[in-house]
C-alpha positions as CSV (number, residue, x, y, z in Angstrom):
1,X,1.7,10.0,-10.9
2,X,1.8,6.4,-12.2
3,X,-0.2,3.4,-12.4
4,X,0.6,1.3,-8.9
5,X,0.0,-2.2,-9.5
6,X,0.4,-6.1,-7.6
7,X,3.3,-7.8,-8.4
8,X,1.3,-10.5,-9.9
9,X,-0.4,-7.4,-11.9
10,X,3.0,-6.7,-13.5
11,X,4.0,-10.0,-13.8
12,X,1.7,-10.7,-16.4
13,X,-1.8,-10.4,-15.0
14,X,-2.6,-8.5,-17.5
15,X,-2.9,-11.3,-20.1
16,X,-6.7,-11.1,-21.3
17,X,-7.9,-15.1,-21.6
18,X,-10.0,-15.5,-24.1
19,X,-12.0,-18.9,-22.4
20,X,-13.5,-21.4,-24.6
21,X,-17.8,-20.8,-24.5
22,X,-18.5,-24.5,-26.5
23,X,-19.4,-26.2,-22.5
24,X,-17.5,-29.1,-23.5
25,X,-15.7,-30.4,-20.0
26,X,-11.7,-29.2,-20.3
27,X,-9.1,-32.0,-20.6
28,X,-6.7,-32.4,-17.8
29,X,-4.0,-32.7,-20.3
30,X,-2.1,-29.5,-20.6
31,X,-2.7,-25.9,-19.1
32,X,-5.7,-25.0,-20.0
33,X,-7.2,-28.3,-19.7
34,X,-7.9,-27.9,-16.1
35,X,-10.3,-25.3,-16.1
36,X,-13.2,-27.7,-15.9
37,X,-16.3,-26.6,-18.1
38,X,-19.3,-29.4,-17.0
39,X,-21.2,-30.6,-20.4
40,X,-24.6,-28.8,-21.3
41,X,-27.6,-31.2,-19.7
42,X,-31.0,-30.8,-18.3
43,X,-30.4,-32.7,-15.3
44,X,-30.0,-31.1,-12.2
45,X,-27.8,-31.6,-9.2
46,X,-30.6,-32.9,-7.2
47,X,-31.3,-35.7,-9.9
48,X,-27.3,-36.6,-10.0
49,X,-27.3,-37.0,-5.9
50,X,-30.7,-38.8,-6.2
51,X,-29.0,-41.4,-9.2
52,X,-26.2,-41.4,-8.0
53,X,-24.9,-41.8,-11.2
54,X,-21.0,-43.5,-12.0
55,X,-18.9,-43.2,-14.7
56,X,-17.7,-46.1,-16.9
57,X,-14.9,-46.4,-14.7
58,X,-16.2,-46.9,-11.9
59,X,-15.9,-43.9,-10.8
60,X,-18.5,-40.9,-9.8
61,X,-19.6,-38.4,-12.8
62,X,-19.2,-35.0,-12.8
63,X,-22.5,-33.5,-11.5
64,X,-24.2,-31.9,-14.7
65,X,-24.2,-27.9,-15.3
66,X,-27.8,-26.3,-14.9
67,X,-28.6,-25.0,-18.1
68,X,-30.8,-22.1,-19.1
69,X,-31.5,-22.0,-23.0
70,X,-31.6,-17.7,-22.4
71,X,-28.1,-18.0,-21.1
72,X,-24.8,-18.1,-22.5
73,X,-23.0,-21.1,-22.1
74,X,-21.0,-21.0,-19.2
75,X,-17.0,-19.2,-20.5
76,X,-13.7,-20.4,-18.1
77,X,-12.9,-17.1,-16.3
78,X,-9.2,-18.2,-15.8
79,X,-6.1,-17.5,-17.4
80,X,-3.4,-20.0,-18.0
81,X,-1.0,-18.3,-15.9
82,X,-3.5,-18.1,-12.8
83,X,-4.1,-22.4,-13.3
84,X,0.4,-22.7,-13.4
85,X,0.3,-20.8,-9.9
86,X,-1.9,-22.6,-8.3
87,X,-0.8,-25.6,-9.6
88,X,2.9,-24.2,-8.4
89,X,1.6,-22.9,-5.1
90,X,0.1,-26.4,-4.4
91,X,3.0,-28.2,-4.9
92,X,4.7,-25.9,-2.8
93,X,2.3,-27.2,0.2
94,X,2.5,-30.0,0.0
95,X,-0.8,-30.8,-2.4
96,X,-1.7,-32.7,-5.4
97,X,-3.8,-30.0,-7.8
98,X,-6.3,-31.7,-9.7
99,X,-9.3,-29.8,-10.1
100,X,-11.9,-32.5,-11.3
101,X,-11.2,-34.9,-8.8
102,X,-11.4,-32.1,-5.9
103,X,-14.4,-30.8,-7.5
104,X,-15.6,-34.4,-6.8
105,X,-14.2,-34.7,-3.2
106,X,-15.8,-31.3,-2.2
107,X,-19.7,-32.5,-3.7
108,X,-19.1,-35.8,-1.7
109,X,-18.4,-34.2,1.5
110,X,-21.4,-32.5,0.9
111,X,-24.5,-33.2,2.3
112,X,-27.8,-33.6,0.4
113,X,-29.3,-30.4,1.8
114,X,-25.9,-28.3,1.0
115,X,-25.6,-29.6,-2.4
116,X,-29.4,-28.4,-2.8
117,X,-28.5,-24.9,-2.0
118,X,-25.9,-24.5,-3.5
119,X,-26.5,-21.2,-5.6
120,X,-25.0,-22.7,-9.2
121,X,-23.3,-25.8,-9.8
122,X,-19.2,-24.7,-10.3
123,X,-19.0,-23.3,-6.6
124,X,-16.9,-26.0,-5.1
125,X,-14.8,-25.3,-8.3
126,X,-14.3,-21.8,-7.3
127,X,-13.7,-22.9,-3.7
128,X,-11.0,-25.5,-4.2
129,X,-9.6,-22.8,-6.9
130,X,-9.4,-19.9,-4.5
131,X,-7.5,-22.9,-2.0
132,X,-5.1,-23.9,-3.9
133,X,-5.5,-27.3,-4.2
134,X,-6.3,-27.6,-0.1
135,X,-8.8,-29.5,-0.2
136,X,-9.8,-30.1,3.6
137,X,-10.0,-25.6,3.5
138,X,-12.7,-25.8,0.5
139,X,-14.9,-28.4,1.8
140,X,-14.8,-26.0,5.5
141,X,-15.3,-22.8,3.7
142,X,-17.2,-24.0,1.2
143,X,-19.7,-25.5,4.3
144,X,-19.2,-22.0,6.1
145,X,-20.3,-19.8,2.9
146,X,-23.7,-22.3,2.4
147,X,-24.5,-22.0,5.7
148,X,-23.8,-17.9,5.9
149,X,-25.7,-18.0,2.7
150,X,-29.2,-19.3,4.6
151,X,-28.5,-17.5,7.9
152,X,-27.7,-14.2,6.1
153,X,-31.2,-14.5,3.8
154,X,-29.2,-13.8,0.4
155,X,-32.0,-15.7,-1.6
156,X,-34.5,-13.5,0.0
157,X,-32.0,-10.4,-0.4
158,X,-32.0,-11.3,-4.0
159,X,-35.7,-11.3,-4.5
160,X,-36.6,-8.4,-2.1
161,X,-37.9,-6.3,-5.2
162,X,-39.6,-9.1,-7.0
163,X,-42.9,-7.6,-8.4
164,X,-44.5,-11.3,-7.6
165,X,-45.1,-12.0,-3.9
166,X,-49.0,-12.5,-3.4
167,X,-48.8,-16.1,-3.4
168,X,-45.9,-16.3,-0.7
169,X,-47.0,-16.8,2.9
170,X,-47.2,-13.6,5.1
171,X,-44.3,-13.6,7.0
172,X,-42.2,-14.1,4.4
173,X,-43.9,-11.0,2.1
174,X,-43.1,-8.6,5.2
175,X,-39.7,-9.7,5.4
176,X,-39.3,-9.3,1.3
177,X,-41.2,-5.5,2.4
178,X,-38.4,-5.0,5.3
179,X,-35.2,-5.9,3.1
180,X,-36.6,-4.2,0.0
181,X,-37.0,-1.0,2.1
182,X,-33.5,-1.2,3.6
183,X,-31.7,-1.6,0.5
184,X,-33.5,1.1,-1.1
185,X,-32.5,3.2,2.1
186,X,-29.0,2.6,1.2
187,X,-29.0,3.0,-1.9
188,X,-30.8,6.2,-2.1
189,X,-27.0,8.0,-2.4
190,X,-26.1,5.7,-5.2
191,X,-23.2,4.7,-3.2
192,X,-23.3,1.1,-4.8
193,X,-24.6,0.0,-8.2
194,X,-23.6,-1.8,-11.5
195,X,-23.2,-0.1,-14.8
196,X,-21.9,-1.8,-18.2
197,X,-19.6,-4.4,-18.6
198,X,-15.9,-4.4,-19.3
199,X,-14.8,-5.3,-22.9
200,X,-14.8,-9.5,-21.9
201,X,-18.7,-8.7,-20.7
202,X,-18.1,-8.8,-17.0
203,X,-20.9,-6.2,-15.2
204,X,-19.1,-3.3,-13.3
205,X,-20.2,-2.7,-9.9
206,X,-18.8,1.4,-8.9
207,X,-18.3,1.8,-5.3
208,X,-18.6,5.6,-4.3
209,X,-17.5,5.8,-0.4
210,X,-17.9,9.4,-0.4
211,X,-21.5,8.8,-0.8
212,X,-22.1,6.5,2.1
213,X,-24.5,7.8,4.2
214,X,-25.6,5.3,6.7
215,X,-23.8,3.6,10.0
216,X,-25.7,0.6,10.4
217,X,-23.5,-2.5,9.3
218,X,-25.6,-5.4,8.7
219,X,-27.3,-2.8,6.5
220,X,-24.8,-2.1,4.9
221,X,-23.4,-5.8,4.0
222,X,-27.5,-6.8,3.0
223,X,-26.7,-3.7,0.6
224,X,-23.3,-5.0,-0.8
225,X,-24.4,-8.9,-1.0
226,X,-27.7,-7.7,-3.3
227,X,-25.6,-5.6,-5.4
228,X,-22.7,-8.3,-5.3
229,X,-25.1,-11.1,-6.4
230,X,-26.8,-8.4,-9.1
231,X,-23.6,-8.7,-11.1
232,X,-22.7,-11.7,-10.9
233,X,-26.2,-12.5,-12.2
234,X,-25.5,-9.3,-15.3
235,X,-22.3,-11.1,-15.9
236,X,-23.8,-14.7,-16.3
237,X,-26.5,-13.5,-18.5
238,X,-24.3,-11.2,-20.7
239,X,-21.1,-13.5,-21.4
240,X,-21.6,-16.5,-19.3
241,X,-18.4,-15.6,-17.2
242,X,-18.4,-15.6,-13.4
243,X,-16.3,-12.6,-12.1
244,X,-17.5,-9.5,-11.7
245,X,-14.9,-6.2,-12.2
246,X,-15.6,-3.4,-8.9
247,X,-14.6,0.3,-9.6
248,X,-13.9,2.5,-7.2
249,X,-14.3,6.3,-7.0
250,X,-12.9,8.6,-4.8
251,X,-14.5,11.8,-5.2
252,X,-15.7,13.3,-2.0
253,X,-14.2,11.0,0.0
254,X,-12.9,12.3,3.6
255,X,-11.8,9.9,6.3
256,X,-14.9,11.0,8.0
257,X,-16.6,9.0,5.5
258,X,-14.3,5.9,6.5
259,X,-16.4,3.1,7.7
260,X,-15.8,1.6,10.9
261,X,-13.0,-1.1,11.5
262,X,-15.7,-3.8,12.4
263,X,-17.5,-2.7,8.9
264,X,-14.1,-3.3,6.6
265,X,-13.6,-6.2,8.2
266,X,-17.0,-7.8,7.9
267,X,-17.3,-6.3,4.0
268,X,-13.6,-8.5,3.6
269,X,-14.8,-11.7,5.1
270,X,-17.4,-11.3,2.4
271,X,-15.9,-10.9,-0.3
272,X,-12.8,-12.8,0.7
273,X,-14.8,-15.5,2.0
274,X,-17.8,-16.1,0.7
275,X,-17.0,-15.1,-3.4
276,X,-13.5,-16.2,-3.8
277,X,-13.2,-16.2,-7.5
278,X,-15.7,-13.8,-8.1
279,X,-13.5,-11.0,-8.5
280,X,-11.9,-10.1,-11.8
281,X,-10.1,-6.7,-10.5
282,X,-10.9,-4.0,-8.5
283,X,-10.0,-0.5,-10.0
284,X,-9.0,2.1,-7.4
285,X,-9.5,5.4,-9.1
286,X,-7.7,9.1,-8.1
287,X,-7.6,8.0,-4.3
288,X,-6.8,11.4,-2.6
289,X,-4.0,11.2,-0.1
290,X,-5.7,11.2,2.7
291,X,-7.0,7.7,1.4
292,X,-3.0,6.8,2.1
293,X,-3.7,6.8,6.1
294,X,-7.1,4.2,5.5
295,X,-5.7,2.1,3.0
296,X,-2.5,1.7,5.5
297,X,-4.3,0.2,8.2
298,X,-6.6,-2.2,5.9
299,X,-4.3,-3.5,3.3
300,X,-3.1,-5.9,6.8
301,X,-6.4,-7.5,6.6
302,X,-6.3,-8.3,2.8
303,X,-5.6,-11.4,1.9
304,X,-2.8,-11.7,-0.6
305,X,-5.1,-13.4,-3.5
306,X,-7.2,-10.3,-3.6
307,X,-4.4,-7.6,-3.3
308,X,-3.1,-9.3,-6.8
309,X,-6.0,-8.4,-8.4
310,X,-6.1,-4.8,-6.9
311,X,-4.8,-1.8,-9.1
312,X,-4.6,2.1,-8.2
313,X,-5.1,3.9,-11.4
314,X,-3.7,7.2,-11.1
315,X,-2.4,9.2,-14.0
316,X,-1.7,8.4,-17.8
317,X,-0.8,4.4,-16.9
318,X,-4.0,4.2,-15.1
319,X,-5.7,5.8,-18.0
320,X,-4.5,3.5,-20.1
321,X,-5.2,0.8,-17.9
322,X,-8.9,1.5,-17.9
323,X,-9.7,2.2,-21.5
324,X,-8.0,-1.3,-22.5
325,X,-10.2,-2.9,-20.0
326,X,-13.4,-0.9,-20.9
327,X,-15.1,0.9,-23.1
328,X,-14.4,4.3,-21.8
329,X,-17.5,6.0,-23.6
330,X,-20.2,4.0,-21.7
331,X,-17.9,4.2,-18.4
332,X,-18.7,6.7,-15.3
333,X,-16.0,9.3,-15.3
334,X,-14.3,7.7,-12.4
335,X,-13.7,4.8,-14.6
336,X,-11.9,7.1,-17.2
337,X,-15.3,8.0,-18.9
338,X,-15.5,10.0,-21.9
339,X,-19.0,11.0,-22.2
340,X,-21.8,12.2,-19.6
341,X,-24.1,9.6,-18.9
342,X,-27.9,9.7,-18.1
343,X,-27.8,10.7,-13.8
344,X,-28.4,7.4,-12.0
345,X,-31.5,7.2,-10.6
346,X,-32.0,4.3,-7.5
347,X,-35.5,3.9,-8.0
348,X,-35.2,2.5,-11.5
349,X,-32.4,0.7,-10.8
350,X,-34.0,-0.9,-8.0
351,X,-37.4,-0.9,-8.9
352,X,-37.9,-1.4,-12.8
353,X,-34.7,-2.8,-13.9
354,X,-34.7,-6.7,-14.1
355,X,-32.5,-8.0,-12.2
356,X,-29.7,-9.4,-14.7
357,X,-29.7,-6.1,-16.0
358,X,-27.1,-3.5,-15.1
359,X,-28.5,0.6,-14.7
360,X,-29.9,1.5,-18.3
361,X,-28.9,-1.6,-19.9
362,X,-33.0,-2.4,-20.7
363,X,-33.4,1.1,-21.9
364,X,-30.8,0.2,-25.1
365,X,-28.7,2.8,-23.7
366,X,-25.4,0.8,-23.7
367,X,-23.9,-0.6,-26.9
C-alpha cells in the first residue's frame, strides 16, 4: 500500500512555511509579501468603522488586528507556493489579485452590524483567499457565513459549557442548558475531539466515524461547529496560526455507520463554506475498503480546494507522512501513534478543560 496523495500534494504541498510571527503588515512586493499580517494595536474594528480613519494617501487604513497580550502574535498560515496559485488562478479568470486592497473592498461592503460580528479580524482575508482573487464571491460568502454564523447560534455553541451564566437572562441560560446537553450527547462516543498539535502548533481535531452514534443532523453539525471552533481557538492560543489539521480514523467503521447523504453534504457546506482557509490537511488514516464505495460517491461534492489538501495515509509513505507532520509519541494511534495515551474521557474534555485547550493539554500531559 502507498501513500495516495492530491496532485497539488505531490507537487510540492508538502513545503512546511515557516510564517513570519513579528505582526508587522507584509509588503506587497514579492511572494511572500502578500500574505497580509495587520500591525499589533488596541483599537478595535468597531473604533476603525466609527473613525473612519484614512491613510496618508488618501486612502482607507487597514482595520487594526485585535490583540490579546496572552496570545501569540498572529503567524501567516500560507506558503509561497499556495499565494503564486492563486495569484496564477486569478489571472486565469480574469482578476487582478491583490490581497490588501480586496481585504479593503470586502470590509467596505460590509455593513456596520457584519463588521461587528465578525468572529476575528483576518476573515475577509481568508474569504477573498479561498476565492481567488473574486472578489464579488467573498463579499457574498463572506455575507452568507455571518449571517449562518447568528442564525446557527455558534457564539452560543461556543460558550454552552461556560461555568459563568448567572448573570445572563433566563432564556438565554436554558438555551446555553439545551446545547451544552446536546453536545455532550454527542460526544459521549468520543467520535469528535482535539488532541495535540502538529509540529507547526496547529490543534488536531480526530474524527472517529465508526463511533458515531446518533442520526439527528443539526445535532450533529452544532457538535462539529463547537469542536471546529475549539481548535481553531487551541491553534490561535498555542502558535498564533489559523488552520486547524483533522485526522481521521477508520477503525470500526462499516458503511452502516455512513452518515446520510443530506448529513455529508451539510458537514461540506460547512467546512467548505463557512471556514475556507481553516483547514491545514486532513489525514485519512487505514480506510478499509469498504470506505472505497462511500468515498466514491462524496469525493463529487468536494470542492477541488479541499481535495488538495486531502491525503490517504496508508502504509510506510503514510507513515512517514504522519511522523514528519507530528509528533508521533503524543499522537492517537490512528495518527501513527507510538505510545498509549491516557483513555479520552468527554466529560473532562467538555466540562473542565478550558476551552483553548486541547484533551489533557492543562494536565501537562503533552510536551
Amino acid at each position: 500500500m502507498t501513500l495516495l496523495r492530491s496532485r497539488s500534494l505531490m507537487s510540492g504541498m508538502f513545503h512546511h512555511h515557516r510564517g513570519s510571527n513579528d505582526g508587522a503588515t507584509g509588503s506587497k512586493k514579492g511572494k511572500s509579501g502578500a500574505c497580509i499580517i495587520h500591525s499589533q494595536s488596541t483599537a478595535t474594528l468597531a473604533e476603525w468603522d466609527e473613525e473612519s480613519s484614512h491613510s496618508s494617501d488618501g486612502q482607507r487604513a487597514s482595520p487594526p488586528q485585535r490583540v490579546d497580550a496572552n496570545m501569540p502574535p498572529i503567524v501567516n498560515d500560507c506558503s509561497d507556493l499556495e499565494h503564486v496559485r492563486r495569484i496564477e488562478i486569478a489571472k486565469s479568470h480574469g482578476f487582478t489579485y491583490d490581497e490588501e486592497s480586496g481585504v479593503q473592498s470586502i470590509l467596505e461592503a460590509l455593513t456596520s452590524h457584519e463588521r461587528r460580528i465578525m468572529p476575528d479580524d483576518r476573515m475577509p482575508l481568508r474569504h477573498y483567499r479561498a476565492e481567488k482573487g473574486n472578489l464579488s464571491e467573498a463579499i457574498r460568502k463572506i455575507k452568507l457565513t455571518l449571517k449562518w454564523r447568528e442564525e446557527f447560534g455558534v457564539d452560543k455553541i461556543k460558550r454552552c459549557f461556560d461555568k459563568d451564566v448567572e448573570g445572563l437572562p433566563l432564556e438565554e441560560q436554558k438555551e446555553l442548558k439545551h446545547l451544552a446537553e446536546v453536545i455532550a450527547h454527542e460526544n459521549e462516543t468520543g467520535k469528535i475531539y482535539c488532541r495535540g498539535y502538529d509540529r507547526e502548533g496547529r490543534a488536531i481535531l480526530y474524527l472517529t466515524p465508526g463511533r458515531e452514534n446518533s442520526n439527528n443532523e443539526i445535532s450533529n453539525m452544532r457538535h462539529l461547529v463547537y469542536h471546529l471552533e475549539r481548535a481553531i481557538s487551541c491553534t490561535r492560543k498555542t502558535s498564533g496560526r489559523e488552520k486547524v489539521c483533522i485526522v481521521i480514523g477508520y477503525q470500526g467503521f462499516k458503511l452502516t455507520n455512513a452518515p446520510p447523504m443530506s448529513t455529508v453534504k451539510h458537514t461540506l457546506t460547512i467546512l467548505q463554506g463557512h471556514y475556507p482557509e481553516r483547514m491545514y490537511r486532513a489525514y485519512i488514516c487505514d480506510p478499509p475498503l469498504v470506505f472505497r464505495s462511500f468515498w466514491g460517491i462524496i469525493r463529487h461534492f468536494v470542492d477541488p480546494a479541499t481535495l488538495e489538501k486531502i491525503a490517504f495515509c496508508t502504509g510506510k509513505e503514510g507513515k512517514a507522512l504522519l511522523e514528519r507532520d507530528f509528533d508521533t509519541s503524543t499522537t492517537e494511534k490512528q495518527a501513527g501513534g507510538t505510545k498509549k495515551l491516557r483513555e479520552f474521557s468527554s466529560r473532562e474534555f467538555l466540562q473542565d478543560t478550558p476551552f483553548h485547550c486541547t484533551f489533557d493539554e492543562s494536565r501537562g500531559m503533552l510536551a
